[in-house]
PDB file of N, CA, C and O in Angstrom:
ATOM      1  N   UNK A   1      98.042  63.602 115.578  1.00  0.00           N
ATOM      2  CA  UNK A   1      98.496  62.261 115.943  1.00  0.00           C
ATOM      3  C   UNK A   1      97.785  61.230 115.066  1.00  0.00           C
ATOM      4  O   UNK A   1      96.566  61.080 115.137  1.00  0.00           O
ATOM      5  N   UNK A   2      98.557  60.522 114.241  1.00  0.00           N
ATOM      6  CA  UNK A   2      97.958  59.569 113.362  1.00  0.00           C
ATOM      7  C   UNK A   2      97.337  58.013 114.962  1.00  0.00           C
ATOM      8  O   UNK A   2      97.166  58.076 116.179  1.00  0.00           O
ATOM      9  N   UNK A   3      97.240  57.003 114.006  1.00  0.00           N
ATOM     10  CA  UNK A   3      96.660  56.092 114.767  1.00  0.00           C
ATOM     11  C   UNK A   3      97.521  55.570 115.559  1.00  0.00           C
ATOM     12  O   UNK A   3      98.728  55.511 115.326  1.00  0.00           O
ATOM     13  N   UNK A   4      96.802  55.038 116.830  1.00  0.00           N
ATOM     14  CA  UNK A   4      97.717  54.435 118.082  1.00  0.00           C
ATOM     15  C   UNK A   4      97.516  52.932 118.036  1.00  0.00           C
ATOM     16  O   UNK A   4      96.508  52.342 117.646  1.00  0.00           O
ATOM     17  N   UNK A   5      98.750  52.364 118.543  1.00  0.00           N
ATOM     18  CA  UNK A   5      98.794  50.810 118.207  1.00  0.00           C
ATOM     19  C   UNK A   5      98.686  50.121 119.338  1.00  0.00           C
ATOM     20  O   UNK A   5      99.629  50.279 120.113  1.00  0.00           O
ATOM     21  N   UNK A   6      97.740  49.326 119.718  1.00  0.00           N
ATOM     22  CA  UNK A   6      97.949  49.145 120.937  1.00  0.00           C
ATOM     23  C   UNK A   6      98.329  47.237 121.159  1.00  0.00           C
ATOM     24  O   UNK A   6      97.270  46.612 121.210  1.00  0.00           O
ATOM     25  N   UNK A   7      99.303  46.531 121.256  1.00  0.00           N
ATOM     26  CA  UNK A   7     100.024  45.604 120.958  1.00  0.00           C
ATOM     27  C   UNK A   7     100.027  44.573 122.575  1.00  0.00           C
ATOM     28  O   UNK A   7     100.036  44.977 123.738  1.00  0.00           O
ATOM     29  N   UNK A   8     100.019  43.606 122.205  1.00  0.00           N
ATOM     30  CA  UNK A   8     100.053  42.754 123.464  1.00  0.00           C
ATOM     31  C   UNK A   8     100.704  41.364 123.041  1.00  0.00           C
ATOM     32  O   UNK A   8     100.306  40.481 122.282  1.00  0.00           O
ATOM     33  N   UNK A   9     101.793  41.493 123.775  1.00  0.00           N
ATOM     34  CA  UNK A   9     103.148  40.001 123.494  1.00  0.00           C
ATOM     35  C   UNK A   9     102.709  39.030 124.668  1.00  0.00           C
ATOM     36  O   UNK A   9     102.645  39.217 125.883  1.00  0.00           O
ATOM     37  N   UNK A  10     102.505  38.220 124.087  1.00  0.00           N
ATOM     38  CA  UNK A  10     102.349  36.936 125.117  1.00  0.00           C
ATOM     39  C   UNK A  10     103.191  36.499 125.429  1.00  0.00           C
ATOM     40  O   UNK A  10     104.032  36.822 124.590  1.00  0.00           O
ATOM     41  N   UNK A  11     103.829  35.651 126.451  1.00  0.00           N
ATOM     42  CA  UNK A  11     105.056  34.956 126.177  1.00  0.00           C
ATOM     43  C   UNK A  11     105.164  33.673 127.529  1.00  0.00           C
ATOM     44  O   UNK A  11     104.196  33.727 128.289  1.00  0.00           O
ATOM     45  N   UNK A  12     105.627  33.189 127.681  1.00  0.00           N
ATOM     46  CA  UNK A  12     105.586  32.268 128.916  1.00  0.00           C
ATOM     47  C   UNK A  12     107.626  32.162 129.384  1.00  0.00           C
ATOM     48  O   UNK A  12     108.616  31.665 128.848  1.00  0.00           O
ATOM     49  N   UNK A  13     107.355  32.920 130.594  1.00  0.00           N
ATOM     50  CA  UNK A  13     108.673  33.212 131.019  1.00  0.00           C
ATOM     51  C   UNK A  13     109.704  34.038 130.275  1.00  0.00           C
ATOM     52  O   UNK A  13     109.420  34.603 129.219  1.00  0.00           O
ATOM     53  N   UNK A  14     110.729  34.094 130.751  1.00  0.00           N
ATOM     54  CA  UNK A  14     112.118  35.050 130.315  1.00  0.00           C
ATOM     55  C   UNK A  14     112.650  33.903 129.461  1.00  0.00           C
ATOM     56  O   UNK A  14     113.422  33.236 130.151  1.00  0.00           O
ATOM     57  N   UNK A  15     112.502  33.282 127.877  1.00  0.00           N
ATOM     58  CA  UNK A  15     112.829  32.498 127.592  1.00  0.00           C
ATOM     59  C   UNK A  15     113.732  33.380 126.473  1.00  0.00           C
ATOM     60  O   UNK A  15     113.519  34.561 126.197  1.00  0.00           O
ATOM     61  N   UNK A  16     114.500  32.764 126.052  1.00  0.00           N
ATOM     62  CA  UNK A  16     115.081  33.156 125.027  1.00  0.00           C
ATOM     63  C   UNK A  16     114.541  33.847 123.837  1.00  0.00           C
ATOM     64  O   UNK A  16     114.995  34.860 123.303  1.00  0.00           O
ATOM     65  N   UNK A  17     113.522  33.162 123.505  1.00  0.00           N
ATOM     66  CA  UNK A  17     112.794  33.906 122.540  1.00  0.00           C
ATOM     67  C   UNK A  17     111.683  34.571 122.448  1.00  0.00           C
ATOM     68  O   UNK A  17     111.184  34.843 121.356  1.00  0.00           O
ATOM     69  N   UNK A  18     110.990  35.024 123.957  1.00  0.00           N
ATOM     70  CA  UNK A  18     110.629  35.630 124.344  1.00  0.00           C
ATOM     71  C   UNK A  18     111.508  37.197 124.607  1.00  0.00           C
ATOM     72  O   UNK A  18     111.065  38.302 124.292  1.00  0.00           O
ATOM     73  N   UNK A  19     112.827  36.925 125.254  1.00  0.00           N
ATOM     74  CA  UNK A  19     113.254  38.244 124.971  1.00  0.00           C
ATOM     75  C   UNK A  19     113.570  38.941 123.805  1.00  0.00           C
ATOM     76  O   UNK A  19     113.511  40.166 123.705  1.00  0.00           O
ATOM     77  N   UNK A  20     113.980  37.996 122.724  1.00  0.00           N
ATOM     78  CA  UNK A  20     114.142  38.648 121.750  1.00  0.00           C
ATOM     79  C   UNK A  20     112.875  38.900 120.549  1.00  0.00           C
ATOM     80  O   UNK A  20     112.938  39.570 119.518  1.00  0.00           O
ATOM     81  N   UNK A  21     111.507  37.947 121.211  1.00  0.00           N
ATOM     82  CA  UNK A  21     110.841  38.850 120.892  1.00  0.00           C
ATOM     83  C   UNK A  21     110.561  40.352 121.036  1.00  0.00           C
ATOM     84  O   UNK A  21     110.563  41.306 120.258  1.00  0.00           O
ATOM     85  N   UNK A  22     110.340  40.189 122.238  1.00  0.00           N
ATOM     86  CA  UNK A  22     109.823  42.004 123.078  1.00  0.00           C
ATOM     87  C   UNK A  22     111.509  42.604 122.646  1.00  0.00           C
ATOM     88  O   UNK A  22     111.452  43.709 123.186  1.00  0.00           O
ATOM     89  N   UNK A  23     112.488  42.551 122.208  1.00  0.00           N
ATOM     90  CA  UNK A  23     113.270  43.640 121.751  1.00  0.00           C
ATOM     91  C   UNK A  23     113.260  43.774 120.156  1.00  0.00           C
ATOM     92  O   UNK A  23     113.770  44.730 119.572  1.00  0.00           O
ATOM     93  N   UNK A  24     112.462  42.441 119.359  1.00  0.00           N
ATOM     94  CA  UNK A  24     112.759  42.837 118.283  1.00  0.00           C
ATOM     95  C   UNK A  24     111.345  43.491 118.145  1.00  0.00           C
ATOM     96  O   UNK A  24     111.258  44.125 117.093  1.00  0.00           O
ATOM     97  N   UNK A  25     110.146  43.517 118.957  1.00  0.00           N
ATOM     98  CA  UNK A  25     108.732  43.814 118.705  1.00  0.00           C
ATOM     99  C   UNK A  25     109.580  46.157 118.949  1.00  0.00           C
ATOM    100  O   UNK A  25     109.688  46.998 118.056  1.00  0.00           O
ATOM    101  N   UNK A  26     109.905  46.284 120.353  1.00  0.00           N
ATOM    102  CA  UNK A  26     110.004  47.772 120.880  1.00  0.00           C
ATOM    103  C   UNK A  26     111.041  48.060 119.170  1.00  0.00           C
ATOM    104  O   UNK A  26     110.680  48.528 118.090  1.00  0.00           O
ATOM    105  N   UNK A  27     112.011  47.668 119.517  1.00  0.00           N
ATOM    106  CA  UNK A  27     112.762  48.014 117.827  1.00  0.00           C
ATOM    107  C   UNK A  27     112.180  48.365 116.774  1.00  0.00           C
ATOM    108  O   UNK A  27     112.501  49.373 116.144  1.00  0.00           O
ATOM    109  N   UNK A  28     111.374  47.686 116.491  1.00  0.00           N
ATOM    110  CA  UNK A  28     109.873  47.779 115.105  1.00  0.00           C
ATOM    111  C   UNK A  28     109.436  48.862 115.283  1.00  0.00           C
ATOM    112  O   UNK A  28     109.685  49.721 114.437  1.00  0.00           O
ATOM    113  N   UNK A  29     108.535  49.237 116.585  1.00  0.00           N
ATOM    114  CA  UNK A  29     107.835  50.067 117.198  1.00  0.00           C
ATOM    115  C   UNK A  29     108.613  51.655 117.463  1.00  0.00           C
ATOM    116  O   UNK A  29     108.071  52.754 117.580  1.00  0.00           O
ATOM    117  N   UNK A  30     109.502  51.435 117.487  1.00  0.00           N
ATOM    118  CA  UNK A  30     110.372  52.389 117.790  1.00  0.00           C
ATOM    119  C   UNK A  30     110.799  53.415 116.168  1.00  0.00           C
ATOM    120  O   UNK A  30     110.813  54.614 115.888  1.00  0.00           O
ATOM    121  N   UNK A  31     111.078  52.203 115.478  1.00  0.00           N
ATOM    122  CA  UNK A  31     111.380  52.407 113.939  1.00  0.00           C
ATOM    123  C   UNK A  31     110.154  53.136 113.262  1.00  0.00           C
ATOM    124  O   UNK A  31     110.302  54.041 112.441  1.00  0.00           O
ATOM    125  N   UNK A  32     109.142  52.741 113.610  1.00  0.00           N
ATOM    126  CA  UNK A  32     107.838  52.518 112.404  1.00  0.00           C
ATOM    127  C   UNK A  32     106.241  53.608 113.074  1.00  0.00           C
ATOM    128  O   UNK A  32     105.266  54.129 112.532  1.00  0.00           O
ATOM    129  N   UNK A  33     106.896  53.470 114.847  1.00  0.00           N
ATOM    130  CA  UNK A  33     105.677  53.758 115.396  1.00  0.00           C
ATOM    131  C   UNK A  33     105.525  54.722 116.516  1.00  0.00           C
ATOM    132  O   UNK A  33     104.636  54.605 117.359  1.00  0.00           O
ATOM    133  N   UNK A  34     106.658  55.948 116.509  1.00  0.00           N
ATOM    134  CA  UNK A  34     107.336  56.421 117.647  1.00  0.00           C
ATOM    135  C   UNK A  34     106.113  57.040 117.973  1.00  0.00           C
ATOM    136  O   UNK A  34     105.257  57.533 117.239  1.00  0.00           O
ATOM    137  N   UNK A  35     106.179  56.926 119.259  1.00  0.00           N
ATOM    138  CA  UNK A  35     104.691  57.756 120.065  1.00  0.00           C
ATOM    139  C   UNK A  35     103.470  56.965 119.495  1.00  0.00           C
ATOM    140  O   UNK A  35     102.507  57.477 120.067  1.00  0.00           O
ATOM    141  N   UNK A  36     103.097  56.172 118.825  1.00  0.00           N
ATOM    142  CA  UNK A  36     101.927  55.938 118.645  1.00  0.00           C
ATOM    143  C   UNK A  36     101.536  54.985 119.252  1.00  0.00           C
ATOM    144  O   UNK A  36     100.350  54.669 119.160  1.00  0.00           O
ATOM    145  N   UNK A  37     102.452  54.231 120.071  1.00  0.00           N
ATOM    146  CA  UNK A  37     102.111  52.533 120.222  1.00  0.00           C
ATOM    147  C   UNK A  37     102.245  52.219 122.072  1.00  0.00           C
ATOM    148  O   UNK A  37     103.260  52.521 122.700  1.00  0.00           O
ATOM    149  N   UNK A  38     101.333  51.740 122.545  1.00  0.00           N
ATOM    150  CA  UNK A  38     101.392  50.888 123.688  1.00  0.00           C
ATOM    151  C   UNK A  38     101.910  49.117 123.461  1.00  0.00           C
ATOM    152  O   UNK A  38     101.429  48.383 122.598  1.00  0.00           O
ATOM    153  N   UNK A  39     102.921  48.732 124.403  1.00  0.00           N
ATOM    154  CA  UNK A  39     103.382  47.301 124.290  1.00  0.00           C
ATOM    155  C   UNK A  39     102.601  46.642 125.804  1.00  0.00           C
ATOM    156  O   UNK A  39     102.757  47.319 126.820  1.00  0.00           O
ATOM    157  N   UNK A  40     102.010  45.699 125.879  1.00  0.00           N
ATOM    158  CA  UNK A  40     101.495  44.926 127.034  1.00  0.00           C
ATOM    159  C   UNK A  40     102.168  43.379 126.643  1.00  0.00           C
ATOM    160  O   UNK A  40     101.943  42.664 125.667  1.00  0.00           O
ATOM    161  N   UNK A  41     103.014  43.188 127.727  1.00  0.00           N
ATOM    162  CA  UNK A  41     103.572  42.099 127.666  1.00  0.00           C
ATOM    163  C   UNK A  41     102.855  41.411 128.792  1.00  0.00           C
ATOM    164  O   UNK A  41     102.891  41.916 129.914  1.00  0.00           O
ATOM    165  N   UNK A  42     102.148  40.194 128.548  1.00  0.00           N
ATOM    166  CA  UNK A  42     101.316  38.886 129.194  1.00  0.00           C
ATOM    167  C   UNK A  42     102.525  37.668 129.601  1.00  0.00           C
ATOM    168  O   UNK A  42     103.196  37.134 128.717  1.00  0.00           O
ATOM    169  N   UNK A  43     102.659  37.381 130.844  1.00  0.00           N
ATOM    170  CA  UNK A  43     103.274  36.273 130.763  1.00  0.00           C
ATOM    171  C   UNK A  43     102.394  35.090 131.321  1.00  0.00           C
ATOM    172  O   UNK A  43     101.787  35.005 132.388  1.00  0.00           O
ATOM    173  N   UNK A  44     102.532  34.036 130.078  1.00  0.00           N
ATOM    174  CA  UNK A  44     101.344  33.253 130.789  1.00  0.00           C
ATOM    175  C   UNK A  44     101.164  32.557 131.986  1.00  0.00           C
ATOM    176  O   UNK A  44     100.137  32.215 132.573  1.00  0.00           O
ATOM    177  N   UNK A  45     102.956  32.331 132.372  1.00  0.00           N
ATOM    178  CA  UNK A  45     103.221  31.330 133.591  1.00  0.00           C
ATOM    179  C   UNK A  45     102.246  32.012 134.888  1.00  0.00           C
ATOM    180  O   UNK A  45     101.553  31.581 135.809  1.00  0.00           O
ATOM    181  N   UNK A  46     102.643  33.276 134.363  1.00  0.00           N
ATOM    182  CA  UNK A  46     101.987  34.155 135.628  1.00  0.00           C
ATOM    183  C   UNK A  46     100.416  34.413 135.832  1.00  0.00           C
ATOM    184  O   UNK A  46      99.845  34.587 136.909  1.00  0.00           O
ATOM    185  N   UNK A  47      99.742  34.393 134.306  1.00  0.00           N
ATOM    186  CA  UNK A  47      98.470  34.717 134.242  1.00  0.00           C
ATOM    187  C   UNK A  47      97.911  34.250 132.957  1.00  0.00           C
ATOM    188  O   UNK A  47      97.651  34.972 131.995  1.00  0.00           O
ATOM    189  N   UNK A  48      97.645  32.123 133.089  1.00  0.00           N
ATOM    190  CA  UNK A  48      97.587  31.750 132.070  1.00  0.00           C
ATOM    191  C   UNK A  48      96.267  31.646 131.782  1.00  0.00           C
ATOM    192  O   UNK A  48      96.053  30.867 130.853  1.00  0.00           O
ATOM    193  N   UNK A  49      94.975  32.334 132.412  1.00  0.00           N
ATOM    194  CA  UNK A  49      93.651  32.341 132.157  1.00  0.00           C
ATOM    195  C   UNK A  49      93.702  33.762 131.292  1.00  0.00           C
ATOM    196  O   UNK A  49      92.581  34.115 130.926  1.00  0.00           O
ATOM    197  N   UNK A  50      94.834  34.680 130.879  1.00  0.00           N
ATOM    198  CA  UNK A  50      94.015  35.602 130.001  1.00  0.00           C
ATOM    199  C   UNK A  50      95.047  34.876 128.255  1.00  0.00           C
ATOM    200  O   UNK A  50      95.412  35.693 127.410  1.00  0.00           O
ATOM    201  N   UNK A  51      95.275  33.629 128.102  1.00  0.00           N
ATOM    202  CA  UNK A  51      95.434  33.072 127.024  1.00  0.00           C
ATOM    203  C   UNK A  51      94.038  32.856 126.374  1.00  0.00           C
ATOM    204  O   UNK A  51      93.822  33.188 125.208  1.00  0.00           O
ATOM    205  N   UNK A  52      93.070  32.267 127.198  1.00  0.00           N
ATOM    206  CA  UNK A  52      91.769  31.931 126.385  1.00  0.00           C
ATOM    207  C   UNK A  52      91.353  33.288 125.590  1.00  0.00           C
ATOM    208  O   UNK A  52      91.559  33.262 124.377  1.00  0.00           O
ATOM    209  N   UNK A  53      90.869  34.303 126.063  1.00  0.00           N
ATOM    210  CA  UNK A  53      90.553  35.525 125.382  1.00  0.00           C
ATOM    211  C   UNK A  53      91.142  35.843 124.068  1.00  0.00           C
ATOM    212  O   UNK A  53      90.691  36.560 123.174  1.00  0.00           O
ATOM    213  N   UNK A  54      91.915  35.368 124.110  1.00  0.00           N
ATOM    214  CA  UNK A  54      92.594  35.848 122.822  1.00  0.00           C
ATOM    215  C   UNK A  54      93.033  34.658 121.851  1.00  0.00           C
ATOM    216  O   UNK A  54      93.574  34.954 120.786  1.00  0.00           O
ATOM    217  N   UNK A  55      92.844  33.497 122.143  1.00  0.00           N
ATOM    218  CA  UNK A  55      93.094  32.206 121.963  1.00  0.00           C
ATOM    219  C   UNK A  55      94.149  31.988 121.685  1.00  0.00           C
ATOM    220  O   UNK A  55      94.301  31.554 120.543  1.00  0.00           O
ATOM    221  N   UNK A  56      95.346  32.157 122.512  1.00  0.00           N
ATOM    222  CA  UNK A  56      96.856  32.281 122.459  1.00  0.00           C
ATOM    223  C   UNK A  56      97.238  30.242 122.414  1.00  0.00           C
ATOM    224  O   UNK A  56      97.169  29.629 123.479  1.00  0.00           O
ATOM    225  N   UNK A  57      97.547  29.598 121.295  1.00  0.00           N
ATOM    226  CA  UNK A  57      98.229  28.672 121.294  1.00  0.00           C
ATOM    227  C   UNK A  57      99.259  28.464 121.279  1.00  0.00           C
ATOM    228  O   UNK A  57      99.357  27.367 121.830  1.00  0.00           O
ATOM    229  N   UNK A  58     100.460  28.877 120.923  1.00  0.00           N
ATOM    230  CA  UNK A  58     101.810  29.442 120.745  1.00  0.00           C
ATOM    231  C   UNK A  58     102.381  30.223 121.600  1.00  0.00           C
ATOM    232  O   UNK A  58     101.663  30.680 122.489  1.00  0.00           O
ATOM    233  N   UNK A  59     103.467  30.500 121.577  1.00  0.00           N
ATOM    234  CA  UNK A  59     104.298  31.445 122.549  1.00  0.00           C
ATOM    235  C   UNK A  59     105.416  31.756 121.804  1.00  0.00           C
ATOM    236  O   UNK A  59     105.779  30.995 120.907  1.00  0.00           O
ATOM    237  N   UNK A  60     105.812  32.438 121.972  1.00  0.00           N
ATOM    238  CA  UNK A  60     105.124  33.866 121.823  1.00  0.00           C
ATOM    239  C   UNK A  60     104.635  34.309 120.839  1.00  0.00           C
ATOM    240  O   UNK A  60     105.079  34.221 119.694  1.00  0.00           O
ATOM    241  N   UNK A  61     103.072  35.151 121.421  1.00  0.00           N
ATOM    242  CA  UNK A  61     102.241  35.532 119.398  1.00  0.00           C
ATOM    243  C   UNK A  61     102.144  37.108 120.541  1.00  0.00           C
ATOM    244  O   UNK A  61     101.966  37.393 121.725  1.00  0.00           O
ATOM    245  N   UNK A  62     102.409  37.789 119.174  1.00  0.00           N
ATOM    246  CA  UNK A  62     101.806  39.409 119.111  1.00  0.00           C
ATOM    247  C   UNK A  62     100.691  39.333 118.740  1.00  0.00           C
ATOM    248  O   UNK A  62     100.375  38.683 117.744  1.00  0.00           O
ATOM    249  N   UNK A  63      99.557  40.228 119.744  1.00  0.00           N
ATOM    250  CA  UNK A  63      98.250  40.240 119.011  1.00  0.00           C
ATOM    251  C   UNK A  63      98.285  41.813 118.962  1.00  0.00           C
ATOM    252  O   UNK A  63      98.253  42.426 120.029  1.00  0.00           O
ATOM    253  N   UNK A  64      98.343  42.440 117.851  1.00  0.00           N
ATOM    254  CA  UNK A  64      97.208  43.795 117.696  1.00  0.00           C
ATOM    255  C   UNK A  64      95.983  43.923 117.806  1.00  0.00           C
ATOM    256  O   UNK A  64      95.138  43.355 117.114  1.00  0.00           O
ATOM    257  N   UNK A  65      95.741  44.916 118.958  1.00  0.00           N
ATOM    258  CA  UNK A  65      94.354  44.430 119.809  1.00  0.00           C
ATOM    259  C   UNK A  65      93.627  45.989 118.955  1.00  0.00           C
ATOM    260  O   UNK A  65      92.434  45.911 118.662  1.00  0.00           O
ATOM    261  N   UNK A  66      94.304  47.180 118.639  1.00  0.00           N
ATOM    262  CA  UNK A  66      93.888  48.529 117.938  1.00  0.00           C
ATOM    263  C   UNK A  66      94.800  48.763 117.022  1.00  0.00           C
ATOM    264  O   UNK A  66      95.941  48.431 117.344  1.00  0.00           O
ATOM    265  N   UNK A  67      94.625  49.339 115.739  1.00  0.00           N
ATOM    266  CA  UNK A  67      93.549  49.431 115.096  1.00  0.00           C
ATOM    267  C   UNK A  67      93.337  48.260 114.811  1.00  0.00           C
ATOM    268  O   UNK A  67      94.087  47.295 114.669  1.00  0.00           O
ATOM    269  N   UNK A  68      92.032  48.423 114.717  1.00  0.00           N
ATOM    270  CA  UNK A  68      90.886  46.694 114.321  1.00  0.00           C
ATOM    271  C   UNK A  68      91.564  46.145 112.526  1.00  0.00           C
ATOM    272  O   UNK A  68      92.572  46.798 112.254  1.00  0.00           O
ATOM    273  N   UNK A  69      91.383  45.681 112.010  1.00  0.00           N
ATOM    274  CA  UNK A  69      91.305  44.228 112.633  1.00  0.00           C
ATOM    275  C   UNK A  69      92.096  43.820 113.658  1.00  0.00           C
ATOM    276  O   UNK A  69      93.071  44.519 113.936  1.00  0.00           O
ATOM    277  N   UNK A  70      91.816  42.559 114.449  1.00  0.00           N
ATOM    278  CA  UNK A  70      92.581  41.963 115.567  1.00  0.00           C
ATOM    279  C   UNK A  70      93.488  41.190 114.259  1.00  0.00           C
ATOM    280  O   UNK A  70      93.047  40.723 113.209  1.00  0.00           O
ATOM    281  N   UNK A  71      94.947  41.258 114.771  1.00  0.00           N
ATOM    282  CA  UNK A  71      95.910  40.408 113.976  1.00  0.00           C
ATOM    283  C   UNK A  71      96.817  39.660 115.128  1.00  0.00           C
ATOM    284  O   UNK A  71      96.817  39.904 116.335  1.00  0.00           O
ATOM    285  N   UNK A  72      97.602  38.666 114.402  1.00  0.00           N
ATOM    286  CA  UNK A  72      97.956  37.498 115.411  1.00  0.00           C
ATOM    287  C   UNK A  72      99.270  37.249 114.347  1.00  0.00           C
ATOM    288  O   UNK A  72      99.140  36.807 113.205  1.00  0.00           O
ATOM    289  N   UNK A  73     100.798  37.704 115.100  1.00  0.00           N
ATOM    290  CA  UNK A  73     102.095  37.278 114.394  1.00  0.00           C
ATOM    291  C   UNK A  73     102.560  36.311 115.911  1.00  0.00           C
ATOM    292  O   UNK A  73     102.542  36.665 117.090  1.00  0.00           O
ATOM    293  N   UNK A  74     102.944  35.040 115.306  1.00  0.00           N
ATOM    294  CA  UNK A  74     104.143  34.118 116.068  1.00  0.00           C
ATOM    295  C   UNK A  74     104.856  33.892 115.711  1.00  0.00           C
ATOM    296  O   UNK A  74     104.978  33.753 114.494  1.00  0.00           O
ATOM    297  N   UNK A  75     105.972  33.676 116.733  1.00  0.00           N
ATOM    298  CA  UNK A  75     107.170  33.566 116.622  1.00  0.00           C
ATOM    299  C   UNK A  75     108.049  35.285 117.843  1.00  0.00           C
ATOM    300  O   UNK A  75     107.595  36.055 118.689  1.00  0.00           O
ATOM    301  N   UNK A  76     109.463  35.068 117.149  1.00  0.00           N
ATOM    302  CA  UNK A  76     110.296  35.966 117.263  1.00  0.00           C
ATOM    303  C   UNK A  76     110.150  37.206 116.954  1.00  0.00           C
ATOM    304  O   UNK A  76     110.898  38.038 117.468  1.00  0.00           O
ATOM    305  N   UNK A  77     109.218  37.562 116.106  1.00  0.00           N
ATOM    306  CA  UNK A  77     109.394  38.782 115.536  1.00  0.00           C
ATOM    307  C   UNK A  77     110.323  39.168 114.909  1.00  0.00           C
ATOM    308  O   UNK A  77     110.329  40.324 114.487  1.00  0.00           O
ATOM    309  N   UNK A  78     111.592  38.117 114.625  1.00  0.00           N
ATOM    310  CA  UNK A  78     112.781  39.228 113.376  1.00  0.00           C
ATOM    311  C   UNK A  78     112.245  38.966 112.375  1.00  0.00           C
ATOM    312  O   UNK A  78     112.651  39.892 111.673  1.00  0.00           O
ATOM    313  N   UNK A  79     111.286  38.075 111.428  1.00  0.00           N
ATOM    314  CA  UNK A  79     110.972  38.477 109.924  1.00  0.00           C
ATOM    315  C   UNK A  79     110.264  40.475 110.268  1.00  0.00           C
ATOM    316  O   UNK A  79     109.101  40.817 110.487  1.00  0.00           O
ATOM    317  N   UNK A  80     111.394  41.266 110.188  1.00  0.00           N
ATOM    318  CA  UNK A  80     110.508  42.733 109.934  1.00  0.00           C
ATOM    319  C   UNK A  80     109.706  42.768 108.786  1.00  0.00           C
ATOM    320  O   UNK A  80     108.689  43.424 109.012  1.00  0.00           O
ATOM    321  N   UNK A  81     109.749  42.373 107.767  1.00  0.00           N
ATOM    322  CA  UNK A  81     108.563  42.508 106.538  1.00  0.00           C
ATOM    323  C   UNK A  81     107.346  42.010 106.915  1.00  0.00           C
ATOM    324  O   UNK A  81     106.286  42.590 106.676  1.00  0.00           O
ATOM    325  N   UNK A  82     107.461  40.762 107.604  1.00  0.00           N
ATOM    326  CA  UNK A  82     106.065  40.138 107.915  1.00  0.00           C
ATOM    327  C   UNK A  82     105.942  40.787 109.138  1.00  0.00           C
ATOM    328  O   UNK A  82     104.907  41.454 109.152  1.00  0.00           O
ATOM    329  N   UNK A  83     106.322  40.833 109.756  1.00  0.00           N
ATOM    330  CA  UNK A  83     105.443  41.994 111.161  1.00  0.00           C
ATOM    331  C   UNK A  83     105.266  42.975 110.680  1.00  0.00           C
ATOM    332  O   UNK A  83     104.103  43.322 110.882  1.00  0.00           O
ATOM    333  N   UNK A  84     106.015  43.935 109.896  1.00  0.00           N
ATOM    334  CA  UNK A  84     105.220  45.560 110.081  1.00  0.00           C
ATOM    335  C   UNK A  84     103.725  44.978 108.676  1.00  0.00           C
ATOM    336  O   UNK A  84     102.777  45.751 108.811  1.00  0.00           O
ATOM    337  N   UNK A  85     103.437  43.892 107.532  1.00  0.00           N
ATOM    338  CA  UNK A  85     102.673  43.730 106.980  1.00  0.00           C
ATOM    339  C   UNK A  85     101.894  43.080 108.098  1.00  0.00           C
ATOM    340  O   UNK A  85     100.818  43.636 108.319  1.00  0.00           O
ATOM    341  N   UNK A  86     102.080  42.389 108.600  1.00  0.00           N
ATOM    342  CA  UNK A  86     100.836  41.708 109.685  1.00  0.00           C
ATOM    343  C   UNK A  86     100.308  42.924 110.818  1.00  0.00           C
ATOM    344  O   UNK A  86      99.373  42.750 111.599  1.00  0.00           O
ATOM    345  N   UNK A  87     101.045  44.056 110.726  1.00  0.00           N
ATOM    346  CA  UNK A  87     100.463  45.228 111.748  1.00  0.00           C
ATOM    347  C   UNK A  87      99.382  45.839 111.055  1.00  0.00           C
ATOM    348  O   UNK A  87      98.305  46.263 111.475  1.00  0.00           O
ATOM    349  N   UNK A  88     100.007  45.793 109.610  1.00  0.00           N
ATOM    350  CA  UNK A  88      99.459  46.491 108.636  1.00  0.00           C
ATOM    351  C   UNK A  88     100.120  47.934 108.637  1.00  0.00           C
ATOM    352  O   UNK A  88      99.533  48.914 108.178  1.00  0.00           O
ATOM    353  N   UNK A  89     101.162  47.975 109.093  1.00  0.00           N
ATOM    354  CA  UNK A  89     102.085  49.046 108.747  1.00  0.00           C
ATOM    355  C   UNK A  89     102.529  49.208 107.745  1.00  0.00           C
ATOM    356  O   UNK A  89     102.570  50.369 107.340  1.00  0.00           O
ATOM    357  N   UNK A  90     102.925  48.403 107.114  1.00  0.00           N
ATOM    358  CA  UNK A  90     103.253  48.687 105.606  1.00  0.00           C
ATOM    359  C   UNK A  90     102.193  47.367 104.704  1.00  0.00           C
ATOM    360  O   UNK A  90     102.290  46.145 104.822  1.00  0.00           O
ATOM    361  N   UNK A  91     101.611  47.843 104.179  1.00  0.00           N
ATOM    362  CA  UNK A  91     101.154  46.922 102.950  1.00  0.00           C
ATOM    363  C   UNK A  91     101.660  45.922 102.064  1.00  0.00           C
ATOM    364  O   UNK A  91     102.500  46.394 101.298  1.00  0.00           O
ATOM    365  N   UNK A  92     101.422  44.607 101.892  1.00  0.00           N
ATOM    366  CA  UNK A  92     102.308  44.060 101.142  1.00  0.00           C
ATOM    367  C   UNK A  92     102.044  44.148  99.325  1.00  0.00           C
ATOM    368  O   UNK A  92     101.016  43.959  98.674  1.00  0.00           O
ATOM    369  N   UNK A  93     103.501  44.531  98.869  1.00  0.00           N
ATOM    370  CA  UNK A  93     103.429  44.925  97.148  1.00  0.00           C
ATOM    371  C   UNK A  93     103.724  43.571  96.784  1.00  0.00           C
ATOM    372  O   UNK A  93     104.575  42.793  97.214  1.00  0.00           O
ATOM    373  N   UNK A  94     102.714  43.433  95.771  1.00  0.00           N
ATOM    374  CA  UNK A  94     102.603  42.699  94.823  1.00  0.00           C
ATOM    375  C   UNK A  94     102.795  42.444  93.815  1.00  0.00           C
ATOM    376  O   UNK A  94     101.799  42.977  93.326  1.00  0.00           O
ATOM    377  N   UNK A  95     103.556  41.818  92.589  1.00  0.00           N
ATOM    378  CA  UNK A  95     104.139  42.200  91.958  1.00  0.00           C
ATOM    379  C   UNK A  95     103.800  40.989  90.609  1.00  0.00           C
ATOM    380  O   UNK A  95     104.372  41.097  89.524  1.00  0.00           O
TER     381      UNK A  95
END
């Protein structure tokens, strides 16, 4: 078993772009990360004291909490190039 991802979506309510975050985040995950990855979805309305910990300003941000480094994507999640490079799933080429 290569490395496990362990991912946490913030989001504040069933908003529009909150859902299509968490379907375009499992999609990614699904594509890139089958079996390796835990998703923890935070909603802040519900539990807005665990925003400080992680210093969530935005809504919705993905934080990769494992493997280290801690990384921080906001927004929607459909740029796929910049999320699987901000997972560090794929590396970005330079050219």
């Amino acid at each position: 078993m290569g490395k496990a991802y362990e991912l946490r979506l913030y989001v504040a309510g069933k908003t529009n772009k909150s859902v299509v975050a968490l379907e375009n985040l499992k999609k990614l995950c699904e594509e890139h990360l089958k079996g390796k990855y835990s998703i923890e979805v935070v909603d802040l309305l519900e539990k807005p004291q665990l925003a400080e910990g992680d210093q969530i300003f935005a809504i919705p941000t993905l934080v990769k909490k494992v493997p280290e480094p801690v990384r921080k994507i906001i927004g929607d999640l459909s740029n796929e190039e910049k999320v699987l490079v901000g997972l560090d799933i794929r590396t970005k080429i330079n050219n």
